[in-house]
N, C-alpha and C positions, 0 to 999 in steps of 0.2 A: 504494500500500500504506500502511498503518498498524501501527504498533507496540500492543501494548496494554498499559499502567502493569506497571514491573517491582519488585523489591523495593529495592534500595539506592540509594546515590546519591552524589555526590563531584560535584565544581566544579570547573570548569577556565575559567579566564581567558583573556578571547582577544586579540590583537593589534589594533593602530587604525595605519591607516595614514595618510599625510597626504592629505585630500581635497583633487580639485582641481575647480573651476566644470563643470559641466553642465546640462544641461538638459533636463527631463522631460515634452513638450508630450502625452505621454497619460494624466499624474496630473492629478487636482483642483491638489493640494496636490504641492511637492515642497521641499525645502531645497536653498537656493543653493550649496550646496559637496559635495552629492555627488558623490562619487569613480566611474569610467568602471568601473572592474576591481576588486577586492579581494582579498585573503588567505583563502583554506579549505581545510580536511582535505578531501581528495578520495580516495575507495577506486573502484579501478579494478578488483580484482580481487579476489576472495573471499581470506582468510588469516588469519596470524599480526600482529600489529602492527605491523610496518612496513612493509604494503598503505597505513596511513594515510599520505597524502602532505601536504604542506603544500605549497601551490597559490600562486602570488605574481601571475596574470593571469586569473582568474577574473570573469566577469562578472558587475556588480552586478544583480539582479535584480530588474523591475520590476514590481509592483504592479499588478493586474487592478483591476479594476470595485469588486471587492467585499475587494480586500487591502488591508492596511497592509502597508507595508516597515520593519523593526524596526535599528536600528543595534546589534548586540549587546555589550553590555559584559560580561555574563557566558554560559556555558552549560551544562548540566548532561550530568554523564555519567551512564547506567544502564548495568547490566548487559546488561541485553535488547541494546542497543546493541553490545557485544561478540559476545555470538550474531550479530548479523547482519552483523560483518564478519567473522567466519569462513566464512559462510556456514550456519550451523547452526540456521536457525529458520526455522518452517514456512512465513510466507512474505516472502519477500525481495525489495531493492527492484532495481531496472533497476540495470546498472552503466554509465556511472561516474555515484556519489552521493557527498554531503556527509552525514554522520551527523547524528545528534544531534536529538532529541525538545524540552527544554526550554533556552527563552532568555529572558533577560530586558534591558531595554533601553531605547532613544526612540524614537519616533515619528521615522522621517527623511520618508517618503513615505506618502500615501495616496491608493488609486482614486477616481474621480470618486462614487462611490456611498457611499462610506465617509462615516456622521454622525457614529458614538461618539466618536470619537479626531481628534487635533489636529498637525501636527507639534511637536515634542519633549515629549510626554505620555512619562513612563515607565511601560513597560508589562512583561507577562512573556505568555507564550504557548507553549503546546503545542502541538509540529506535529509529524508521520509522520516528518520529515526536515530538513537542513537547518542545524540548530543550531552547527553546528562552523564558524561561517564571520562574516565579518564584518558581514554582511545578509544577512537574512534573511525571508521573506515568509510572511504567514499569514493566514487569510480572518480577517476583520471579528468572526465569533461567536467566531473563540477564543482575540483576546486581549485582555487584560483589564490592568486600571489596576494598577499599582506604588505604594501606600502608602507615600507618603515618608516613614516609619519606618523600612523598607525598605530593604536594601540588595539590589544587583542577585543579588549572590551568594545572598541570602535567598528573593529572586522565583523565582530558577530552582528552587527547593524545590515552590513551589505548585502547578506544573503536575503532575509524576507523583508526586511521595512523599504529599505531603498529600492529594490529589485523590485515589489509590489508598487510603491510609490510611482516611480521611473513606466512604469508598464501601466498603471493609471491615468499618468499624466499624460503620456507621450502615445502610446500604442491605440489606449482606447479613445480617448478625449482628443487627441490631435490637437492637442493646445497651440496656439502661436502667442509672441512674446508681445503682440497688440493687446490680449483678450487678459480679462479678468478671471480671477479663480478665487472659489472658496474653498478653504480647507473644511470641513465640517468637522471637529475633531483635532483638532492641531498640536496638541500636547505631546501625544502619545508617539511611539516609535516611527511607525507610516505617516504619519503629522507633521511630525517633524520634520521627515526627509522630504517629503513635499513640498512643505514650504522653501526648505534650502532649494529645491531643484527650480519650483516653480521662480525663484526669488533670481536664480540664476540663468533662466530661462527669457526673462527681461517682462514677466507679467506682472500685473497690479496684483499682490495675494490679500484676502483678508482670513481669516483664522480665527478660530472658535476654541476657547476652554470652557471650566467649569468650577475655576476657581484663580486664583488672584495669583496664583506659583501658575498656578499653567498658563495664565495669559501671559505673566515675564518670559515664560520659555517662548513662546509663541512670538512674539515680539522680539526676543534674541537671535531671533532665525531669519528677522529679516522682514519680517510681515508688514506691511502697510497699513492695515487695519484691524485691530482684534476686537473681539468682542465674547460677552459674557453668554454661552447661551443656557444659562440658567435661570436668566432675568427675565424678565417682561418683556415684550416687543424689542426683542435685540432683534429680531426678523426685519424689522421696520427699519431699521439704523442701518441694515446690512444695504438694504435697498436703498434709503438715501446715502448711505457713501456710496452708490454706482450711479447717482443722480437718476435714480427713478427707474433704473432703464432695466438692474437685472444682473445676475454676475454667467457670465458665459458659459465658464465649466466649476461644476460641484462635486468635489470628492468626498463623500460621504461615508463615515466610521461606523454610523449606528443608523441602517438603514430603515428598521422596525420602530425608529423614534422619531424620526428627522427627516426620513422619504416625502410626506405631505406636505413638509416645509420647503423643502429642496423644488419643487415642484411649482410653487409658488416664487420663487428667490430667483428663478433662472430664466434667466434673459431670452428673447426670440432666438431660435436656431442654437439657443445654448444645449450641453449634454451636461447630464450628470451619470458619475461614473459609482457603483455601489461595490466598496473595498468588504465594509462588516455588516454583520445585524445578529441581533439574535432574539429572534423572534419573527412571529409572523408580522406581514406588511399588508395595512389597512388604509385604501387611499379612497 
């Protein structure tokens, strides 16, 4: 199974344990001090949060033909990730799994086919599964070089907020850098990266939080106009900062809250693109 880009995002730091010598005679490539077992979130059974287990004899996992083996120093949590250990998304993975979509990290091991990458390359990568754990494995096409500007906690951004983002903006909305944009949602990990992209795309952005820390992030990114929408008629404020007329493209976080809003807010010929929801949508 495969998860597909959710809306938010938050970072969780993961544990290193001390490695000790083995040997890996079916990689190309392996590093001298990887460790036999390792540290992971393991969900054995669908639930509430503490289904998630922390695992202390978990085996390290070794690299095919065409993987790299990642040593992760950071990982990303989403939303959607939650759905599916409750068990409440449409399709779920085999139990017992390790969680977790995006990590960022080195290079410890890679398959005898693998050219792009080296070991200790830092890398980030988006995989179905996985990420909650101290290694972790990902085919060759999906991960990609760490920007040593970068920090790991930064890298695990790229895989689902910006990639979601960037694919929002650009793929489905076909933004141009004349047209307005509302962020619906702006805080949060796809929020954020949005407004950076949109902000660097050369659009008007305006942006939405739900509280007075999320509107300063909102605004630190660049926004042009933010606003509360927890308030009263902040709908109406959004429309008179576009002088009556309407905001172009709407990226909207919480589609079962704000779709009937969005619908009203959006200018002639404008689109709105639907990243989240959870819930049904009543228009």
């Amino acid at each position: 199974f495969c998860m597909r880009p959710s809306a938010l995002f938050l970072t969780l730091f993961l544990f290193h344990v001390a490695a000790d010598s083995s040997s890996c005679p079916s990689m190309q490539t392996c590093s001298k001090t990887l460790p036999a077992i390792m540290r992971a979130i393991r969900v054995s059974q669908f639930g509430a949060p503490d289904v998630l287990q922390l695992r202390e004899n978990v085996v390290v996992p070794q690299p095919s033909l065409n993987e790299v083996l990642v040593k992760v120093h950071a990982a990303g949590v989403n939303p959607v990730e939650t759905y599916l250990r409750r068990g409440a998304y449409k399709v779920l993975p085999s139990l017992p799994y390790t969680p977790g979509n995006d990590a960022a990290g080195v290079v410890a091991a890679i398959g005898s086919k693998v050219n792009k990458f080296k070991v200790g390359d830092r890398v980030f990568t988006r995989i179905c599964s996985g990420a909650y754990a101290e290694y972790t494995t990902a085919s060759e096409n999906d991960v990609y070089k760490l920007h040593e500007r970068l920090t790991f906690q930064q890298g695990t951004m790229l895989g689902t907020p910006y990639r979601t983002a960037h694919v929002a903006l650009h793929s489905r909305a076909k933004s141009r850098s004349s047209e307005t944009v509302l962020v619906h949602g702006a805080s949060g990990g796809v929020g954020i990266a949005a407004v950076q992209l949109a902000v660097s795309h050369g659009m008007t952005v305006l942006g939405t939080a739900g509280t007075n820390e999320g509107m300063d992030i909102v605004r630190k990114q660049g926004a042009h106009h933010v606003f509360d929408h927890g308030s009263e008629k902040y709908t109406e404020k959004i429309v008179e900062a576009t002088g009556g007329r309407g905001v172009d493209v709407i990226l909207e976080m919480l589609s079962n809250v704000n779709l009937d809003k969005d619908l009203k807010l959006v200018a002639p010929g404008g689109r709105v693109v639907v990243i989240g929801g959870r819930g049904d949508i009543v228009i």
